[in-house]
C-alpha positions as CSV (number, residue, x, y, z in Angstrom):
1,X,0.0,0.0,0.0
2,X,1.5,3.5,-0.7
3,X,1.2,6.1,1.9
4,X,1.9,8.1,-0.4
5,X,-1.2,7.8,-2.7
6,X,-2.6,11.6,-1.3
7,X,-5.3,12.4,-3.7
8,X,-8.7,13.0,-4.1
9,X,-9.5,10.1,-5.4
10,X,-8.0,7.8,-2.9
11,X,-9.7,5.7,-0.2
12,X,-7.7,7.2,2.6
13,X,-9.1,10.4,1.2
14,X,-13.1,9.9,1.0
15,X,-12.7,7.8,4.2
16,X,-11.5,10.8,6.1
17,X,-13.7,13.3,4.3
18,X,-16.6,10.9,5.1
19,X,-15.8,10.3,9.0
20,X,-15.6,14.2,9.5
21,X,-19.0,15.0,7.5
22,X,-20.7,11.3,9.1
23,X,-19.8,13.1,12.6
24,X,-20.3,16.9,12.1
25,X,-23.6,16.9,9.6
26,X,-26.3,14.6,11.4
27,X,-25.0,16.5,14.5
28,X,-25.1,19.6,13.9
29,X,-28.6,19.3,12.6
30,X,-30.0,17.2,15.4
31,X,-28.8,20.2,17.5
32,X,-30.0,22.8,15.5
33,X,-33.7,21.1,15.1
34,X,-33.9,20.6,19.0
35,X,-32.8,24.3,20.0
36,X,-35.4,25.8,17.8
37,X,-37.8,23.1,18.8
38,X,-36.7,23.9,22.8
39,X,-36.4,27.8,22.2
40,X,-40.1,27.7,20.5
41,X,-41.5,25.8,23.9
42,X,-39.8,28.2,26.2
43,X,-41.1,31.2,24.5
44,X,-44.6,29.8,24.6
45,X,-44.6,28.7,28.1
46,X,-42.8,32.0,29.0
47,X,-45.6,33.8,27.1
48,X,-48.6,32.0,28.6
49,X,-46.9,33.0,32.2
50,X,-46.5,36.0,31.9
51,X,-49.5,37.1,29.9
52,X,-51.6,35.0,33.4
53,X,-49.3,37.3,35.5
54,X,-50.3,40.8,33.7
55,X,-53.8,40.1,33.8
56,X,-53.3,39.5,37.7
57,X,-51.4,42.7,37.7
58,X,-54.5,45.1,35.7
59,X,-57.1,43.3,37.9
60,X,-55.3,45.0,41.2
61,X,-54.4,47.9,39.8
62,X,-57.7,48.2,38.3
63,X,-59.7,47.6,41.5
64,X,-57.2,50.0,43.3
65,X,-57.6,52.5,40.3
66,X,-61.6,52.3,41.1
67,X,-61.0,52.4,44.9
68,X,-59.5,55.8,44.3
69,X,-62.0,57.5,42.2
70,X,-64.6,56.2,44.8
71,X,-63.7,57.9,47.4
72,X,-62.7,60.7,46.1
73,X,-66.8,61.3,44.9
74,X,-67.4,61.7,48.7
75,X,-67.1,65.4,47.6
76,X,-70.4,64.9,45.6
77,X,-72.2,62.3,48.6
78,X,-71.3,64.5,51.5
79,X,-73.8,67.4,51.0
80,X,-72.5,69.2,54.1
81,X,-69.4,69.3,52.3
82,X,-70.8,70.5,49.2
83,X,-72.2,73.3,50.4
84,X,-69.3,74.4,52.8
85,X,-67.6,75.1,49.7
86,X,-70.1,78.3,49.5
87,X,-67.9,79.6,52.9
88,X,-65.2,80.8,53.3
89,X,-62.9,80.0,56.5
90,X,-64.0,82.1,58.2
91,X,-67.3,79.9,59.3
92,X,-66.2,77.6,61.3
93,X,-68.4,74.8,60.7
94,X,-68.2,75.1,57.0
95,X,-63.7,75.0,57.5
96,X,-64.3,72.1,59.8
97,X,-66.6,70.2,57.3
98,X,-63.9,70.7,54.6
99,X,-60.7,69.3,57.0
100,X,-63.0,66.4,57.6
101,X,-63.8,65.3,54.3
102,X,-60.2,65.8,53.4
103,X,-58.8,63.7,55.9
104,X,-61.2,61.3,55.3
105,X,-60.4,61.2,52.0
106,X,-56.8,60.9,53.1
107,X,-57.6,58.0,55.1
108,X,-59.8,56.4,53.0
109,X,-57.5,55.8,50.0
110,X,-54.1,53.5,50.8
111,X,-50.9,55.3,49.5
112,X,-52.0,58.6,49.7
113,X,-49.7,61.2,50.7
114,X,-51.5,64.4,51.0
115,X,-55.0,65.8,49.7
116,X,-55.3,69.4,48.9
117,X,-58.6,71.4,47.8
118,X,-59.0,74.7,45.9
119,X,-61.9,77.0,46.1
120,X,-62.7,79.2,43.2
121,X,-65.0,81.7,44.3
122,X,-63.3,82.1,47.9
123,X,-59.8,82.1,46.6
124,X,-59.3,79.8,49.2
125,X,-57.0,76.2,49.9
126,X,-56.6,73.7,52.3
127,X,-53.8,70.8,52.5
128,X,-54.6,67.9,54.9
129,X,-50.8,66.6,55.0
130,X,-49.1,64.7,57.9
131,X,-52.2,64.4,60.2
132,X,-53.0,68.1,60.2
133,X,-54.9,70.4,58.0
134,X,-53.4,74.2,57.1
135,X,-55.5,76.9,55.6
136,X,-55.0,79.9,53.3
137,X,-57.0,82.5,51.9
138,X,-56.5,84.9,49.5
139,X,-54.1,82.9,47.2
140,X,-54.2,81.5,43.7
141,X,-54.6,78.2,42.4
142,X,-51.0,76.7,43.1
143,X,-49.2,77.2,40.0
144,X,-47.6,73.7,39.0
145,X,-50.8,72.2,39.0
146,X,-51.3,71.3,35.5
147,X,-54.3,73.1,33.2
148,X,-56.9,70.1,32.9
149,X,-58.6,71.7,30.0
150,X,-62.1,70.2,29.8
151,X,-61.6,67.1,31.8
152,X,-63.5,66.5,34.7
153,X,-60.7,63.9,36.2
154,X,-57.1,63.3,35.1
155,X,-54.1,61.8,36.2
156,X,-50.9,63.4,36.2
157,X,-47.4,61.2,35.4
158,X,-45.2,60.6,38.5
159,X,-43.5,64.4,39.2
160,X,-41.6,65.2,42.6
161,X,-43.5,65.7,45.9
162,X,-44.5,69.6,46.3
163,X,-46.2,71.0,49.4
164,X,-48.6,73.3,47.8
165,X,-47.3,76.7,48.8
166,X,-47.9,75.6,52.9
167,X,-45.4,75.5,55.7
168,X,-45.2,71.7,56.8
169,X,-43.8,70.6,60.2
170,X,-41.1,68.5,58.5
171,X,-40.2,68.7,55.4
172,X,-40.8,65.9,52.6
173,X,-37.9,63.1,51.7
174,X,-35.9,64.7,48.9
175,X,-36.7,63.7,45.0
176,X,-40.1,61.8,46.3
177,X,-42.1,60.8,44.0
178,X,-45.9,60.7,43.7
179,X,-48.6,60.8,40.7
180,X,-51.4,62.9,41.7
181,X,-55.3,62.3,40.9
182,X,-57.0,65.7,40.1
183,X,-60.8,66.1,40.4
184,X,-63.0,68.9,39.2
185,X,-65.5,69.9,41.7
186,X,-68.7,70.8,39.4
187,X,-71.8,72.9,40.2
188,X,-73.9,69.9,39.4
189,X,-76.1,69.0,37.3
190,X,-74.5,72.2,35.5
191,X,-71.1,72.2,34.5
192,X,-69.9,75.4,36.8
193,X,-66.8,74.6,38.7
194,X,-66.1,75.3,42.3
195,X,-62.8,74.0,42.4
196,X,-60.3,71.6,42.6
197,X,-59.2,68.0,44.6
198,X,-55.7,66.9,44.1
199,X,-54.4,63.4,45.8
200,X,-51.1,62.8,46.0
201,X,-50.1,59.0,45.5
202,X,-46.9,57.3,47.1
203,X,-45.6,55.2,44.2
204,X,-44.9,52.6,47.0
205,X,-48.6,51.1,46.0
206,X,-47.7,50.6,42.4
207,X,-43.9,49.5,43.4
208,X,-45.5,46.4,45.5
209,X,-48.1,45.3,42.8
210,X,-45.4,45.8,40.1
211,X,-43.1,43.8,42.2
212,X,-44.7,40.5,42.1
213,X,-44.7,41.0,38.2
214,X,-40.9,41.1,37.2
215,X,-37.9,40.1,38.2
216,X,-35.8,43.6,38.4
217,X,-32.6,41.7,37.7
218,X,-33.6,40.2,34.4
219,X,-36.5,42.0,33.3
220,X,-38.8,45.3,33.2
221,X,-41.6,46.4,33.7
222,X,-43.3,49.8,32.6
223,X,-47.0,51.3,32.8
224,X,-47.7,54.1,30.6
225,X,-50.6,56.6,30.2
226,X,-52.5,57.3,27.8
227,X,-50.0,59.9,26.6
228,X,-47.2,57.5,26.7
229,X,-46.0,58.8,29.8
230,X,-44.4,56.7,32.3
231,X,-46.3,55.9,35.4
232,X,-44.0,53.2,36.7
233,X,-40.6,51.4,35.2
234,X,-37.9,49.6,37.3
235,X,-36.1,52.3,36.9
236,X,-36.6,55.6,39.1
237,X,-35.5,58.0,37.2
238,X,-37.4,56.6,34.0
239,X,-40.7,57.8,36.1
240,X,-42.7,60.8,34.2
241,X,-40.7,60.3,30.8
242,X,-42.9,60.4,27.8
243,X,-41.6,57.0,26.3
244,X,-40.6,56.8,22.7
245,X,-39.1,53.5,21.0
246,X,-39.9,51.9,18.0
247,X,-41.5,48.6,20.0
248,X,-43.8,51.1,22.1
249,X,-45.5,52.3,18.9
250,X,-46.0,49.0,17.8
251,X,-48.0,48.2,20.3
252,X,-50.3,52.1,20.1
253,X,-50.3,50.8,16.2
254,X,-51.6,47.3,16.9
255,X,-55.1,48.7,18.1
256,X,-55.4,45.7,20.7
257,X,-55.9,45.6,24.2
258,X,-53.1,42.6,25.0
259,X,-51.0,40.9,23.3
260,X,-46.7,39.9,22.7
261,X,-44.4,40.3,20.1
262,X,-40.7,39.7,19.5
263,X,-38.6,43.1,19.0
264,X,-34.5,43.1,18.8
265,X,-33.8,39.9,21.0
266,X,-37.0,41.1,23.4
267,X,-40.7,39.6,24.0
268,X,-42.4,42.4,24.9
269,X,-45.7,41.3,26.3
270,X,-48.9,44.2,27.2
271,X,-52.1,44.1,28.8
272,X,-54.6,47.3,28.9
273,X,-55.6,48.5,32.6
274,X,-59.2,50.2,31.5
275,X,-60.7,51.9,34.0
276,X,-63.2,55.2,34.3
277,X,-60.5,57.4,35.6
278,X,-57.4,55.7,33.1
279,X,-56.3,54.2,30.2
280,X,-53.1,53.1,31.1
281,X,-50.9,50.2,29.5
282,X,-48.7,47.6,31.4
283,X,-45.9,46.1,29.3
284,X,-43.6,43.5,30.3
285,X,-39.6,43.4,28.4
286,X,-38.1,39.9,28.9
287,X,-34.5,39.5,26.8
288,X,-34.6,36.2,25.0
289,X,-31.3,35.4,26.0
290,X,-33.2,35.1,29.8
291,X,-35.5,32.8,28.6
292,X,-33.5,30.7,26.6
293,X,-30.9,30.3,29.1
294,X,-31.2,26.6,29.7
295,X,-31.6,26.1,25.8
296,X,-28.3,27.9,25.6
297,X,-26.7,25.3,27.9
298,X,-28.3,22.3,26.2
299,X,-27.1,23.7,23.3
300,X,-23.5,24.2,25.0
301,X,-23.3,20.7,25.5
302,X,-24.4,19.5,22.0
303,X,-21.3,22.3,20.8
304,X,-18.9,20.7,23.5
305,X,-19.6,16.9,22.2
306,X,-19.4,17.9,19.0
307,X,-15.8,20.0,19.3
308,X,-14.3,16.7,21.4
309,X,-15.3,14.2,18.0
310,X,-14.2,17.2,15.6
311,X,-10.4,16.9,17.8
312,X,-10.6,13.1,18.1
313,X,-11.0,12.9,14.1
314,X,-8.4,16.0,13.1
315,X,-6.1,14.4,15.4
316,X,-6.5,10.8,13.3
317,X,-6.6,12.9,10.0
318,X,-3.4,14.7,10.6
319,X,-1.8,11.7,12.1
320,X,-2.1,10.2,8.7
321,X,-1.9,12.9,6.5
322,X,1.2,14.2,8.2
323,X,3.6,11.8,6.2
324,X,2.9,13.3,2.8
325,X,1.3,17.6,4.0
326,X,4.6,18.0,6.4
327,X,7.8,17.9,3.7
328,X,5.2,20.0,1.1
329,X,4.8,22.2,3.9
330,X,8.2,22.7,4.7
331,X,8.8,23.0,0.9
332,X,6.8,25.9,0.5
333,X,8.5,27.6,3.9
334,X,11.6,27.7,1.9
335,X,9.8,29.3,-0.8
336,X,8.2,31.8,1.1
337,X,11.8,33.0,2.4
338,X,13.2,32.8,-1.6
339,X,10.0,35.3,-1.6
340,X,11.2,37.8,0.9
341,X,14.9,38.0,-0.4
342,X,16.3,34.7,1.4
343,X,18.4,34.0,-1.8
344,X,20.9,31.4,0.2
345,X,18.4,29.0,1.9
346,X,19.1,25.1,2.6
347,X,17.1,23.1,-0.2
348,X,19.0,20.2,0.1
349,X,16.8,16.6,1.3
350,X,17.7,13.2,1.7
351,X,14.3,11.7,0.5
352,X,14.0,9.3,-2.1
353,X,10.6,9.7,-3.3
354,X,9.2,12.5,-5.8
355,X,8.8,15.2,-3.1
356,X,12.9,14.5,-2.3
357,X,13.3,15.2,-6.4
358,X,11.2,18.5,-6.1
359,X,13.4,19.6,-3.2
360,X,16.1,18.8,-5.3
361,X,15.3,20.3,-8.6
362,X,14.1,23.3,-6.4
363,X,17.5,23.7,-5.1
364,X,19.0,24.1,-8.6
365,X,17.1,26.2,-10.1
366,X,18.2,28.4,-7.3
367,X,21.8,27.7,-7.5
368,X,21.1,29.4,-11.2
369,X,19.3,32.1,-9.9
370,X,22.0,33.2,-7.7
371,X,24.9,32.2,-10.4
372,X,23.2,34.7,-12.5
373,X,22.6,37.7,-10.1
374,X,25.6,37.2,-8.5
375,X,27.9,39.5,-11.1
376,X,25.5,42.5,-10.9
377,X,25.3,42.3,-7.1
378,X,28.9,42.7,-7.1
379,X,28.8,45.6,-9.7
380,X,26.7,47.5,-7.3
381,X,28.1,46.8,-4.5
382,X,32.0,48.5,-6.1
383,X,29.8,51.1,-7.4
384,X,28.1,52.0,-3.6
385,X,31.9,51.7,-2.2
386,X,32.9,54.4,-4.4
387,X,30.0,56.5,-3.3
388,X,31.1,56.3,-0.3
389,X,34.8,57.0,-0.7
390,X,33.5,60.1,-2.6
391,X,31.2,61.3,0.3
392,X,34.9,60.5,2.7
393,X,36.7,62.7,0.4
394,X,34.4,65.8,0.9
395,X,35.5,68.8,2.8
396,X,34.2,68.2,6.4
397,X,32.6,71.6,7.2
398,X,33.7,71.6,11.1
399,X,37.0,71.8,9.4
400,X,36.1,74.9,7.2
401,X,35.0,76.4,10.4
402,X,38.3,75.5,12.6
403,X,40.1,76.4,9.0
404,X,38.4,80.2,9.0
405,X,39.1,80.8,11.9
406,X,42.8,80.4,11.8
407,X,42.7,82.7,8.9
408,X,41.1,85.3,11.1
409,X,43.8,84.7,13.2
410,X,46.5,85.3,10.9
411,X,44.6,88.4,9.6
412,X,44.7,89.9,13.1
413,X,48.3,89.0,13.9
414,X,48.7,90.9,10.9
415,X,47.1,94.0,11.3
416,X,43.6,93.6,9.5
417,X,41.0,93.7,11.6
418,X,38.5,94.5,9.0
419,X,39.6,91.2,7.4
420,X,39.4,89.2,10.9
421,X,36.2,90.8,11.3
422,X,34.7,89.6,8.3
423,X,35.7,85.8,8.2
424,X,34.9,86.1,11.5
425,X,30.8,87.1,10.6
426,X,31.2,84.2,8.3
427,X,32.5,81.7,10.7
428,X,29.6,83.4,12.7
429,X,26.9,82.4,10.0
430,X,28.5,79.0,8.8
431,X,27.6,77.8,12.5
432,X,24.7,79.5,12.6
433,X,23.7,77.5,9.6
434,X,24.9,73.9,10.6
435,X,23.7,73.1,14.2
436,X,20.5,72.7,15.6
437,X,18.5,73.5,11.9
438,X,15.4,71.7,13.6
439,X,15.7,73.6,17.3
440,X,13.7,77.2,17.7
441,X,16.0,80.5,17.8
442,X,15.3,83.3,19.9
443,X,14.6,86.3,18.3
444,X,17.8,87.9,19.3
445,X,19.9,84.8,18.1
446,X,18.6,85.2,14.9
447,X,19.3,89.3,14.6
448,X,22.9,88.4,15.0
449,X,23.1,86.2,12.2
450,X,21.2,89.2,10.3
451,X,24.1,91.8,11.5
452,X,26.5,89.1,11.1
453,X,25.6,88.9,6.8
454,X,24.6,92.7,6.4
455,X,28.0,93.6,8.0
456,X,29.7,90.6,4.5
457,X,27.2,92.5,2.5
458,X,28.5,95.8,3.1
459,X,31.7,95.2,2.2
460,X,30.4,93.4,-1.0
461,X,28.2,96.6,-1.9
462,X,30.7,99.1,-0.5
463,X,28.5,100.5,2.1
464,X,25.8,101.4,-0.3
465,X,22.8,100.8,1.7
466,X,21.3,101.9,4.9
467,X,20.4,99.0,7.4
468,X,17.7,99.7,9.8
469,X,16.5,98.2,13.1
470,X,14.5,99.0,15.8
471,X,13.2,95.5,17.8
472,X,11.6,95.9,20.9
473,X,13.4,94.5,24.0
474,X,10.3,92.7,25.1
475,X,10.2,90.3,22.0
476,X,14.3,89.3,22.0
477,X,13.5,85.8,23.8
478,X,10.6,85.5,21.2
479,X,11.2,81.7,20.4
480,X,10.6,81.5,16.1
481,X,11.9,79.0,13.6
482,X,15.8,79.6,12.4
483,X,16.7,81.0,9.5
484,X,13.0,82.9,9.1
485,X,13.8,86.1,8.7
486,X,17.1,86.3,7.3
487,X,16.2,85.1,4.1
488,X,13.6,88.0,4.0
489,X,16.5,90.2,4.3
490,X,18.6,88.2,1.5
491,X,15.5,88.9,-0.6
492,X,16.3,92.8,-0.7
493,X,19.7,92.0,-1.8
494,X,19.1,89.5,-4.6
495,X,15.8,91.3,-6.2
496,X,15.3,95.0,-4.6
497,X,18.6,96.7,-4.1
498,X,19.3,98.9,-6.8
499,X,23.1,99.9,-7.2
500,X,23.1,103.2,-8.9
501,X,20.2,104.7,-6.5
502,X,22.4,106.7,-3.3
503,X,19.7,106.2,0.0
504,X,19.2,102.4,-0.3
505,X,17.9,101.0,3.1
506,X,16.7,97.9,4.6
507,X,14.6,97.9,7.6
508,X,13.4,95.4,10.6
509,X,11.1,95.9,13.3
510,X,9.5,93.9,15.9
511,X,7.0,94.7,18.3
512,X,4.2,93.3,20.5
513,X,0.7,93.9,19.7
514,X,-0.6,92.3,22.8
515,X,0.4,90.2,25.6
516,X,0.7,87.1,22.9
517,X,1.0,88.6,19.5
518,X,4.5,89.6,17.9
519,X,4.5,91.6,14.8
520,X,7.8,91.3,12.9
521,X,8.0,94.2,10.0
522,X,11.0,93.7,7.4
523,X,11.0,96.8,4.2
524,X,12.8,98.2,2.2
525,X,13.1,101.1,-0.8
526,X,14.2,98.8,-3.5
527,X,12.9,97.7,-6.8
528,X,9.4,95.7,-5.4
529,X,8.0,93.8,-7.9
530,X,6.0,94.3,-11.1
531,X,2.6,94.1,-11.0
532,X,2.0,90.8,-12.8
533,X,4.1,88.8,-10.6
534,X,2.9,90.2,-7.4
535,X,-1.0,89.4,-7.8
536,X,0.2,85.7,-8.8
537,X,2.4,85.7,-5.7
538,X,-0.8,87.2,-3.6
539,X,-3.3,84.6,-5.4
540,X,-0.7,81.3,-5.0
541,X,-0.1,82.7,-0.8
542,X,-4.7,82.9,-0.6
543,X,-4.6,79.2,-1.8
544,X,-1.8,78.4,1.0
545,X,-4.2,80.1,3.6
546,X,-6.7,77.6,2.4
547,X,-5.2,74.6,2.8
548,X,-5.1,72.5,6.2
549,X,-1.5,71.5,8.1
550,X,-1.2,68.2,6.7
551,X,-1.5,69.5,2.5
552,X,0.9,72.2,4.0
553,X,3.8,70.3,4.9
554,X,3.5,68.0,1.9
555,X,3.3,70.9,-0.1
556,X,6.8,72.7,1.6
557,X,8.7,69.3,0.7
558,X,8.1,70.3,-2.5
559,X,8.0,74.1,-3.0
560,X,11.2,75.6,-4.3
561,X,11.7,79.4,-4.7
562,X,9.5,80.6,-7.9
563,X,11.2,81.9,-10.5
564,X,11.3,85.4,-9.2
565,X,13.5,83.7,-6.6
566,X,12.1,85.2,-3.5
567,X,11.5,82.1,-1.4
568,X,8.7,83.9,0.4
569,X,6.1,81.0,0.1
570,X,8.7,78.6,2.0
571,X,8.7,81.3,4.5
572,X,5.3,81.3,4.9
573,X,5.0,77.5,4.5
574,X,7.5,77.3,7.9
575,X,5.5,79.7,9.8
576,X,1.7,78.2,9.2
577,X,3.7,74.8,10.2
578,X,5.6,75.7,13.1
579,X,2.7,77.8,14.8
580,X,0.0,75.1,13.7
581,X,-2.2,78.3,11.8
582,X,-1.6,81.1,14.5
583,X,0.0,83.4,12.6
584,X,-0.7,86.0,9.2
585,X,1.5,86.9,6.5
586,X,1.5,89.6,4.7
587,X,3.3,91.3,2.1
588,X,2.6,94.5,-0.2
589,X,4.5,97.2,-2.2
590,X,5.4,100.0,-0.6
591,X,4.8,103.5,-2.9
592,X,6.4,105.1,-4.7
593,X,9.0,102.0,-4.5
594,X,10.1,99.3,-2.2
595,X,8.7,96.0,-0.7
596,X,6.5,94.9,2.6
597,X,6.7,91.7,4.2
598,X,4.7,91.7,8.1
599,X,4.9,88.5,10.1
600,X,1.9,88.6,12.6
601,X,2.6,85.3,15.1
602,X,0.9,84.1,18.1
603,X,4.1,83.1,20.6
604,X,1.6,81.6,22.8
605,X,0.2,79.2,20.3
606,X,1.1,75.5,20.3
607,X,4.0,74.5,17.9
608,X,4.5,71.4,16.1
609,X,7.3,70.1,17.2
610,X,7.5,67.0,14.8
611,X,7.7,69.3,12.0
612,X,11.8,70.2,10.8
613,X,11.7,73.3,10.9
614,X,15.4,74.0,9.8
């Protein structure tokens, strides 16, 4: 028998493709018929439940509901009552007849908190709260009580616990909670009204019927109004919210009284609590995932059974597979490393059989590969050592700098200081120049450098210019980027100076706007520039203004100096970078000749440190 017989069409082949699809299929079906089966049941039985338990629920809360608006019509069966409300409290009898029937009231209904009453015509109110009744006269009807518009009898959503306007003994718990049942008092049989009854409920009543309906860790409960406000929810401060989710207006759009549905991995389950004071709903949200919980861990074990076979049968696949998959495998390893640039790797094997002769032939076709390569590698490699011996040879520029220096030296042992002065400037700028190009300069750092090449320039014009500067002391330790206003000075001498005129001048001034803002002024009476030129120049800076950081700095690795050769859009490209935006730029032609450039920066804006700013 050959081992090595791996194909599709071998035995060893369909037997192992049939032991993994004999165990996984019929297994993985079986499973999947008897969770849907088990989740189906459980939802059913969970339905049926629950559904029994909400109707429990509306049948106390509507006999509690009709409890209420009983006894508060004593105000209609208590005719002694009735017409003490034609009084005011100043008759005695007709005050004591009203403290009665409110306490009675008080008594009479379980939860209540407080009863207050409003008289229209007397302007008069009374609160029976915590055993005693209080009295005022002359007042208005207490403000936060709602308008009722044309209803006889409404009942306001949970809201917190007010006193009315009156002076209690002790005050109330903080943040309680009540809903309060207001009652028209009517002129009857006409519709006149007399005034107004107002109980406040404890929401303990509805907590301990709710209670008994849900279990607070796993599910919730909520009873909304008519108005889809909330009346009660496991959650406090979900009490007097108008509720508004996609599920609730199923159930407003379903036009039933009870019912269940499925909604985002939720049975939500309703019942109507009718009554002749309220038309309130009770819904019930279980998460599926509760319910199906012990379906889950059938379903757990089915998986688990099923993963121990699937590593039982890998395990006896690969142990006979291995033979022939393992050299392929390692095969193709050594191509993958040919692939990355591993030119030299080990091919070599001691196997007899066909994959032995692909590792062979394999191993040749590199040993070509490299024989063939190996001649132009080597050319490149001379050529990169001559580079280098090239870059060797080049002056080293610390040793122009030592090298100036002795010059200056020899000047002044000489006699010519104007000569020493000079090479020293240079030596000056050439340091200036090489160290720190991505470190911040002071502003005073930086003037010397400008002295430092006006003083080289002056000797190369013979003194034929004037140079200006006046910089406030207060802006000296100004941190900016090197090298940013120099070449602003440069500019005047490569485009603006004009030789045969006598009163040249260049100019630089700095002062401080404000505590944060630096204004740095650079001019001069040259040349300027034509017209043309300068409305591209002020139409190509706009479109820099326009463009974020990131286009910026892209942009500044590629700028070079345009061809009028004033390199004032680098300038400008450093300054947006380095102060991240906080700064203007400005430039303009001064009349009758000359040129403007203003530098406007914010030295209390965040830099960019990342950005070379050399």
């Amino acid at each position: 028998m050959n081992l090595l017989n791996w194909n599709w069409n071998s035995i060893r082949t369909k037997l192992i493709t049939f032991m993994i699809m004999a165990t996984i299929i019929p297994t993985t079906i079986s499973m999947i018929i008897s969770y849907v089966m088990t989740t189906n049941s459980l939802k059913e039985r969970a339905v049926v439940e629950n559904m029994n338990l909400l109707y429990q629920g509306r049948l106390n809360l509507e006999s509690y509901l009709e409890d209420m608006n009983r006894n508060s019509l004593t105000v209609y069966s208590d005719p002694d009552f009735f017409r003490s409300l034609y009084y005011s409290h100043e008759n005695i009898n007709a005050s004591g007849r009203q403290s009665a029937t409110l306490q009675s009231i008080q008594k009479a209904i379980s939860g209540s908190r407080q009863v207050y009453l409003y008289v229209d015509g007397k302007r008069e109110a009374t609160l029976f709260a915590q055993d005693i009744a209080r009295k005022t006269s002359d007042v208005n009807l207490y403000p936060e009580i709602p308008d009722l518009g044309n209803d006889t009898v409404v009942l306001q959503p949970p809201h917190p616990l007010h006193t009315y306007g009156f002076q209690l003994a002790y005050p109330y718990e903080a943040n309680k909670q009540v809903f309060t049942m207001y009652r028209v008092i009517e002129r009857v049989p006409s519709t006149e009204r007399l005034g107004i009854l107002a109980i406040d409920m404890d929401m303990n009543f509805l907590s301990r019927i709710s209670n008994q309906l849900f279990q607070p860790e796993h599910e919730q409960l909520y009873i909304t109004n008519e108005a889809g406000y909330i009346m009660y929810a496991g959650h406090d401060e979900m009490l007097g919210q108008q509720i508004q989710t996609e599920w609730y207006d199923s159930i407003k759009q379903s036009g039933k009284k009870e019912g269940h549905f499925e909604y985002n991995n939720k049975i939500y389950l309703y019942n109507n609590i009718k009554t002749s004071i309220s038309d309130w709903t009770m819904i019930k949200e279980i998460p599926s995932s509760y319910i199906l919980s012990s379906a889950d861990k059938a379903a757990f074990v089915n998986i688990l059974l099923i993963a121990v076979s699937l590593i039982l049968i890998i395990a006896a696949t690969i142990w006979i597979s291995v033979y022939i998959t393992a050299p392929i495998r390692e095969l193709v390893g050594l191509m993958s490393q040919v692939k990355s640039g591993r030119m030299t790797v080990d091919i070599s094997s001691n196997r007899k059989d066909e994959i032995g002769t692909l590792h062979r032939r394999f191993g040749s076709m590199m040993d070509t590969i490299n024989n063939l390569i190996l001649q132009e590698y080597k050319l490149k490699l001379a050529n990169r050592t001559n580079q280098l011996r090239a870059l060797q040879a080049q002056v080293n520029p610390h040793f122009m700098n030592n090298a100036l220096q002795t010059i200056g030296t020899l000047a002044l042992e000489h006699g010519m200081k104007r000569i020493y002065s000079l090479i020293s400037a240079l030596a000056r700028m050439m340091r200036y120049s090489m160290y720190n190009t991505d470190k911040p300069v002071t502003l005073a750092t930086e003037l010397d450098h400008i002295k430092d090449y006006v003083e080289l320039q002056k000797e190369r014009f013979e003194n034929q210019f004037d140079f200006r500067y006046d910089v406030d002391e207060s802006t000296l330790q100004v941190l900016i980027p090197k090298m940013l206003v120099q070449p602003l000075i440069e500019n005047f001498f490569k485009h603006g100076m004009n030789p045969l005129a006598e009163n040249n001048y260049i100019s630089l001034k700095s002062k401080r706007l404000s505590a944060s803002i630096v204004q740095i002024t650079v001019e001069d009476n040259g040349n300027g520039m034509q017209d043309e030129p300068f409305q591209a120049l002020q139409e190509h800076l706009l479109r820099m203004e326009e463009m974020d950081l990131e286009q910026l700095q892209v942009l500044s690795e590629m700028e070079t100096e345009d061809s009028s050769g004033i390199g004032l859009i680098n300038i400008m490209t450093r300054l947006r970078l380095y102060y991240r935006g906080k700064s203007k730029f400005s430039i303009e032609n001064n009349q009758p000749h000359g040129f403007r450039v203003v530098l406007t920066i914010n030295v209390e804006g965040e830099t960019d440190e990342g950005i070379d700013r050399g």
